[in-house]
N, C-alpha and C positions, 0 to 999 in steps of 0.2 A: 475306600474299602467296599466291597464288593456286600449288601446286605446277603445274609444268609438265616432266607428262612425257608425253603425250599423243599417239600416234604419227598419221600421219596417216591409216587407216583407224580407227582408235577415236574418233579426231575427229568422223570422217562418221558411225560408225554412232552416237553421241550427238545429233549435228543432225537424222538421221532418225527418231529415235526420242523427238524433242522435238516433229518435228512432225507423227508419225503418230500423230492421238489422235481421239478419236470426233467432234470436229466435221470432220475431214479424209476419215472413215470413211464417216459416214453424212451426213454434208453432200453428198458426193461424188455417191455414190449416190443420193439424192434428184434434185440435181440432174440426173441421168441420165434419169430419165423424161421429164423434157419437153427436157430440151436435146440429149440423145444422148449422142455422145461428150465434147460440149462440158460435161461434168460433169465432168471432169477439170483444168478451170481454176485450183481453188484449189490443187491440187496443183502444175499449172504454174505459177504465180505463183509462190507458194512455191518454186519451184527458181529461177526467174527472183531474186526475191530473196535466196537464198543465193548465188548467181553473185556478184549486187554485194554480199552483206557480203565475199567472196572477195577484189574487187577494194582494200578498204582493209580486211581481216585483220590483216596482216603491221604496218600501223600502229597499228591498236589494240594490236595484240599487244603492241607497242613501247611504247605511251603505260604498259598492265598494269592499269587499269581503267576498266569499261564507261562507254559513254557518256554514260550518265546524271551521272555523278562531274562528267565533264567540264562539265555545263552547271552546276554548282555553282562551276567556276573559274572560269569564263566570266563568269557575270553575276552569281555569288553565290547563299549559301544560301537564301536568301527563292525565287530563280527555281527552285532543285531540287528545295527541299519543293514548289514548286506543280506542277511535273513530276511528281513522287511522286502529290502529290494527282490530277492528270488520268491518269495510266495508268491509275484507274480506271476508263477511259472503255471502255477497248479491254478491258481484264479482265472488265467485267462482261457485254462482249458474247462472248466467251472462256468467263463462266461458264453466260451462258443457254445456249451449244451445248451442254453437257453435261445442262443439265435439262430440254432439250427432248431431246436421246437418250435420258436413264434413263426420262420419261415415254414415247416412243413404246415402248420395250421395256415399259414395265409394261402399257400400252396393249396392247399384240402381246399379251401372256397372259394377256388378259381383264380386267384392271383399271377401275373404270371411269374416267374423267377425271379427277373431281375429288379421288377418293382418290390416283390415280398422284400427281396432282401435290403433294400435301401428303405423299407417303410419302417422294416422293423430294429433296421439301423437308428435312425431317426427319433422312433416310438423310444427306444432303451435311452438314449442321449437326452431326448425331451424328460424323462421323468426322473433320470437321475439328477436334473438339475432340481426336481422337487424336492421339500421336507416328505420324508417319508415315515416317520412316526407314524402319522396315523392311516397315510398311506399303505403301511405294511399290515396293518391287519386286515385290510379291504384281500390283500395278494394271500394272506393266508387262509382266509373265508372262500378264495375262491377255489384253492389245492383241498380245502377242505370236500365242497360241493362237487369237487369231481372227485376224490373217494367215496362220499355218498353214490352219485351216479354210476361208479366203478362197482360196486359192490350188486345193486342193482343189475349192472348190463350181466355180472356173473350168473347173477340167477338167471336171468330172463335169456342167456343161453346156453342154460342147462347144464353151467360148468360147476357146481357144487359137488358132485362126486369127483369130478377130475383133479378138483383141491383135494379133496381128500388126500390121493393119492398122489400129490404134490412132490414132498419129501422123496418119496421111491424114484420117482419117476425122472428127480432131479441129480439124484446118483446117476440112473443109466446115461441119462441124455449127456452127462458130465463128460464121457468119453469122446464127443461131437468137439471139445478141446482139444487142441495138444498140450501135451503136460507143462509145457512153458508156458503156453499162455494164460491159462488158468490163474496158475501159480504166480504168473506176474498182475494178473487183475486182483488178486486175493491183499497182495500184498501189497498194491501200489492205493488199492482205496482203504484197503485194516490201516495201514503206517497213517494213513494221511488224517485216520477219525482219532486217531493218539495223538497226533502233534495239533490238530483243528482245535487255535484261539477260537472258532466258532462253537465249539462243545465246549472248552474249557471252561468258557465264561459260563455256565447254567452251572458244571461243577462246583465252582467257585460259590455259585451260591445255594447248593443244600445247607443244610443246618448239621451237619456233622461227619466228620471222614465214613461212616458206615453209610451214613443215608447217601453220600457220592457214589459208592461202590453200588451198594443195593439199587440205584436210579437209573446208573450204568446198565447192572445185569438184567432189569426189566428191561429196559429199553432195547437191548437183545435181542430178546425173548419175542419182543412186537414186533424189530423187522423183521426175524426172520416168518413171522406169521404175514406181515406186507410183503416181504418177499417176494414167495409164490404166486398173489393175485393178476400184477399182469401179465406175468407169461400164460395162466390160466383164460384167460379170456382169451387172448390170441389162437389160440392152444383150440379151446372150445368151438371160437368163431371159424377158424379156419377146418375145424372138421366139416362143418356146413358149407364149405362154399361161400361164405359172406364175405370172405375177403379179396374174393376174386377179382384183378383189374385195380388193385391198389397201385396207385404207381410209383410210392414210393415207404418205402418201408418206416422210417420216420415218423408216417404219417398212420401207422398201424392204429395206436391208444389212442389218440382224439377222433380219428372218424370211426373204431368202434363205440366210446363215450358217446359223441356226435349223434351216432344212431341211434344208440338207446336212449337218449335224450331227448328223439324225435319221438318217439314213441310215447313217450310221458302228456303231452299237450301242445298246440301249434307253437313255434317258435322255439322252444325249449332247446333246439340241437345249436341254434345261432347264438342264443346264451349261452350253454353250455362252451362254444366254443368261443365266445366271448372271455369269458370265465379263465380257461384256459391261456389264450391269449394273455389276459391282464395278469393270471401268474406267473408268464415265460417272462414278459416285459418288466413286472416289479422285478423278481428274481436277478436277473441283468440288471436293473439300475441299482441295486442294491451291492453286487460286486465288483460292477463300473465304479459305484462311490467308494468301496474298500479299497478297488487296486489304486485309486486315486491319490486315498489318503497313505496307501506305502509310497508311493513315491516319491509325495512332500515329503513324509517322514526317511524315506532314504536318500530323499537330496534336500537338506534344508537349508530356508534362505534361498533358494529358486522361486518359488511361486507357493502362494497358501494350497494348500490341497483342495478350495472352492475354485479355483481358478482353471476356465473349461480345458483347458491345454490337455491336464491329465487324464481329464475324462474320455477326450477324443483318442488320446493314444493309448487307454486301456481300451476303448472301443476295436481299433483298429488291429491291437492282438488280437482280440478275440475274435473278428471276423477274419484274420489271415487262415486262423485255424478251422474256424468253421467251412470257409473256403475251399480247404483240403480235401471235404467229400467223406470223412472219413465217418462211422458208425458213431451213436453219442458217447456211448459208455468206454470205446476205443477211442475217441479224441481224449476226453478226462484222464484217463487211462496212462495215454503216452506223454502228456507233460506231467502225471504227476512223479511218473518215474523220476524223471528228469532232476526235479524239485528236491528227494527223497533222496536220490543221490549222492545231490548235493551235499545235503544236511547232515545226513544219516547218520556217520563215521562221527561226527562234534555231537550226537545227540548221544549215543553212544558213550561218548566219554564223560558227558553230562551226565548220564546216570549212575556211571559210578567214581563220580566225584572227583572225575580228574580234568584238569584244565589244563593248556595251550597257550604260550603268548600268543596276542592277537595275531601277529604277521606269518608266524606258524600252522596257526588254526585256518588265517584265509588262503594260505595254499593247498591246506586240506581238502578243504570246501571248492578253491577253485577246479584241483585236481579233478574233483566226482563230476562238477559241472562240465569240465571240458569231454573226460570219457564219457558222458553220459548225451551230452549236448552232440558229441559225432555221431554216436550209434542212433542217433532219435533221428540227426540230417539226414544220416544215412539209410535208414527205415523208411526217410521220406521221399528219397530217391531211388527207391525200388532194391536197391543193393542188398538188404536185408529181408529174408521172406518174415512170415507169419512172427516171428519168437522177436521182431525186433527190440518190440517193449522189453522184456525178456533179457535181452540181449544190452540194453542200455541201463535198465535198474542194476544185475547182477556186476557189470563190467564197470559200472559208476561207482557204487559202491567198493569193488572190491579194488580198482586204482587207489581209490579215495583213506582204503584202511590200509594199504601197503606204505603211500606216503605220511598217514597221520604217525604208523608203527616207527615212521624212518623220523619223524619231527617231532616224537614223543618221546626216542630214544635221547637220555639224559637233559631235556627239557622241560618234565612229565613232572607237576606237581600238584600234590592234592588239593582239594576246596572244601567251600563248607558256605553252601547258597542258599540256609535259609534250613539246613536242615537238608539235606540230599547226601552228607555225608555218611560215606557206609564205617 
C-alpha cells in the first residue's frame, strides 16, 4: 500500500515535475517558431488534463490503485496484460521525444547526424541498464538548472513583458491551427495525464481524497504558468534576430539556454548543455526500463524484464519513430491517439461500472486499435493531410464504441471494483 502522506503542494510540485521534461521543454519551443505563442499548447493541454484527473482524484484515491489494476477487475487479467502490452504505444512515442532532443543537442555541438543518433542510441541503452534511484535525481537537478537558466535567458531577452501578455497572445496565435488539430493535441495529451500510472501513483499518495484533487488543481494552475515560458523566449529571441541560421528547429531551447548560459561565465553553455544532455538520456532510460518491464509483464515466463532483449526492442520503437522526422510534440501526439483509441471505449465503461467478458472487451479494444492503427499508417503515408491524428483518435474511438454498443448489447453487466459503482 502506497504510504500517503503527501501534503497538497508536494502533491502539485511532483505532478509538475513529472511533466516538465524535454519533450514539453523543447517540443514547446520548437513549436514556437512557426506557431507563436500557440507553442505553448502541450503545456495547456497538459494543465487541462490535470484539472479532469482533479475532477475524479478523491475517487481514485478512495478505490488506492491506479487505473490500470482496475481494467484487470473489470474485464480480467488477459484485458490488463493487453493494456500493459499497448501503453507501449504512447511510451515509445514518450521515448522518441527524448532521442530526438539528445540528437538535436549533439547536433547543436557539431556532431554529425548519423553519429548523434547512434551515440545517443547507445548513451539511453548504456544507462538503462543502470540502477537508477539515485541516478534519477542527478536527471531531475539537471531539468531543474535549466529552468533556473530558462527563466534567466527570459529576462536577459527582455521577454518579461511578452509573458505578460502570454495568455492573449495564445488565443490569437491559436488560429495558426486547424480546428482538428488542435483539438486532437488537447485531447490526445488531457486523456493520457487521466489514464498516466505516472501521475496516479503521487495521487495515490496524498493524505486524503481532498488533498488529491486540491494537488491536482494547483498543479494546473503551474503548468499553465510553465506553459507560456518557452514559446516566450523563442518569441523574444527571434524578434532580435538571434535565432538566425538555426538549422534545425529542434534545436531552438538548448541553443538559446546554451547561450545565455554562455553568458554567465566561461564554459557554463557546455555544461548547460551537458545538463541537458544527461536529462534527455536519464529521461529515455527511464522509459526504455518501463516499456521493458510491460513487456515481461504482458508476456510472462519469456524473459525477466532485466533481460536486455526488451530494452533493445523498446529502443528500436522509439527510434523507428523518431526516425520519421516528425515535430516532438507531433510524434507524442500521433501514437498517443492511437493508445487512446484503443482503450478508450473499455475506460468508458470502467467508469460507469459496466463490465464485458474478456473476449468481448478484447475485440473492443482490438476494433479501436485496428481503425486507429490504419488512419496513423495512413498519416504516415502521406494519404492523410494535417487532421490525420485527428482522423485516427476520433475514427478509433468511434469504431471502437459502435462494436463495444454491439458486444454490450445483452452481455452488459454491472460491477463493483472497489467502490466505482454508481
Amino acid at each position: 500500500m502506497t504510504a500517503r502522506a503527501l501534503g497538497a503542494l508536494q502533491l502539485a510540485a511532483l505532478l509538475v515535475s513529472a511533466s516538465y521534461g524535454i519533450g514539453f521543454l523543447f517540443g514547446s519551443g520548437e513549436m514556437a517558431l512557426t506557431q507563436g505563442m500557440a507553442g505553448g499548447l502541450y503545456g495547456v493541454a497538459t494543465a487541462l488534463g490535470m484539472l479532469a484527473l482533479a475532477a475524479f482524484a478523491g475517487r481514485l484515491w478512495q478505490l488506492g490503485v491506479p487505473v490500470w489494476e482496475l481494467f484487470g477487475r473489470a474485464f480480467g487479467p488477459p484485458i490488463q496484460r493487453a493494456v500493459a502490452l499497448l501503453s507501449l504505444v504512447w511510451m515509445s512515442g514518450v521515448l522518441a521525444a527524448q532521442i530526438a532532443g539528445g540528437v538535436a543537442i549533439a547536433e547543436l555541438i557539431g556532431l554529425p547526424t548519423p553519429l548523434s543518433q547512434a551515440m545517443v542510441l547507445a548513451l539511453i541503452l548504456g544507462a538503462s541498464r543502470l540502477d537508477l534511484r539515485v541516478a534519477s535525481r542527478v536527471f531531475a537537478a539537471c531539468l531543474l538548472a535549466s529552468a533556473v537558466v530558462l527563466l534567466y535567458a527570459l529576462a536577459d531577452a527582455g521577454g518579461l513583458p511578452l509573458y505578460a501578455q502570454s495568455a492573449s497572445l495564445f488565443v490569437r496565435d491559436l488560429g495558426v491551427f486547424s480546428p482538428g488539430r488542435w483539438i486532437s493535441i488537447v485531447l490526445a495529451v488531457g486523456l493520457l495525464v487521466c489514464l498516466g500510472a505516472d501521475y496516479h501513483q503521487f495521487v495515490l499518495a496524498a493524505r486524503r481524497p481532498g488533498t488529491a484533487a486540491a494537488g491536482c488543481a494547483l498543479a494546473a494552475a503551474a503548468l499553465i504558468v510553465v506553459a507560456f515560458l518557452p514559446p516566450t523566449l523563442v518569441l523574444a529571441l527571434q524578434g532580435t534576430g538571434r535565432l538566425d541560421g538555426l538549422a534545425d528547429a529542434k534545436q531552438v531551447v538548448p541553443f538559446a539556454l546554451g547561450r545565455a548560459a554562455g553568458g554567465l561565465w566561461p564554459g557554463a553553455q557546455a555544461l548547460l548543455l551537458a545538463a541537458l544532455s544527461t536529462a534527455a538520456l536519464g529521461s529515455g532510460a527511464a522509459i526504455v526500463r518501463a516499456m521493458a518491464s510491460a513487456m515481461a509483464a504482458a508476456l510472462p515466463g519469456a524473459r525477466p524484464a532485466s533481460h536486455p532483449v526488451w530494452s533493445v526492442a523498446a529502443l528500436a520503437a522509439g527510434a523507428l519513430l523518431a526516425a520519421r522526422g516528425q515535430g516532438i510534440v507531433d510524434t507524442m501526439v500521433s501514437v498517443n491517439v492511437v493508445y487512446l483509441a484503443s482503450v478508450g471505449w473499455l475506460f468508458v465503461l470502467l467508469l460507469r461500472g459496466t463490465s464485458l467478458p474478456a473476449v468481448k472487451a478484447g475485440i473492443v479494444m482490438a476494433s479501436g486499435l485496428a481503425a486507429s492503427g490504419a488512419a496513423y499508417l495512413a498519416g504516415w503515408a502521406g494519404w492523410i493531410g494535417r487532421d490525420a491524428d485527428t482522423v485516427s483518435l476520433v475514427g478509433g474511438l468511434a469504431v471502437s464504441a459502435i462494436v463495444g454498443l454491439i458486444c454490450a448489447a445483452g452481455g452488459r453487466r454491472s460491477i463493483d471494483v472497489g467502490g466505482l459503482q454508481r
